[in-house]
KOLMAR-622067 format. One record per residue (C-alpha): x, z, y. Coordinates in steps of 0.2 Angstrom, whole numbers, plus 5000, padded with zeros to 4 digits. Layout:
BEGIN
XZY...
END
This chain:
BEGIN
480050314925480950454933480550434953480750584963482350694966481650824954480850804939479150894937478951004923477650884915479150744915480350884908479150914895479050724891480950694889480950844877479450784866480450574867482050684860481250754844481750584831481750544813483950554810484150744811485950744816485350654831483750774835485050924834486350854846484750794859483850974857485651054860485950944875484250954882484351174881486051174885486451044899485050944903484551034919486451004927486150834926486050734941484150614947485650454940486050534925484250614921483650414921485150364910484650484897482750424898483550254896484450314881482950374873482150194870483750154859483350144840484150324832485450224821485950124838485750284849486950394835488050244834488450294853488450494853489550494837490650364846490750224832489950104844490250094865489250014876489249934894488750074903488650114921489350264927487850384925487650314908489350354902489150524910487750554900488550514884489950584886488950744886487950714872489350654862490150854866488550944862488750844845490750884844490051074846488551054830490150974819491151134823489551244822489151154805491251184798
END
């Protein structure tokens, strides 16, 4: 559990290893987000993604490729939202 207004890099290094899953378009999108954005995101939001990370991958795609919502708090939606652009950004990549 994420506790302190900065995450050590010990806690950085768990979240990265918890985003490497078995559904490659989802370990794309969660390594593209964690390189590209995950160090903007607020103590709220870095607890939302940890939260996201004990989903299933099918139920955690279903929600980054927007086939499935969710009730979300606020950070949470935040946090998907971004996810769900650094996947919009692999399709174009993959075109």
């Amino acid at each position: 559990m994420l506790d302190s207004e900065h995450m050590n890099e010990a806690e950085q290094r768990r979240l990265a290893w918890r985003c490497r899953r078995g559904l490659l378009e989802l370990d794309i999108v969660l390594q593209r987000f964690v390189n590209g954005q995950f160090s903007e995101l607020s103590l709220r939001e870095q607890q939302a993604f940890d939260a996201l990370l004990d989903l299933p991958d099918n139920d955690f795609w279903a929600l980054i490729s927007a086939t499935e919502t969710a009730h979300e708090n606020g950070s949470m939606h935040s946090v998907i939202t971004k996810l769900r652009v650094a996947g919009m950004n692999h399709n174009q990549e993959a075109k």
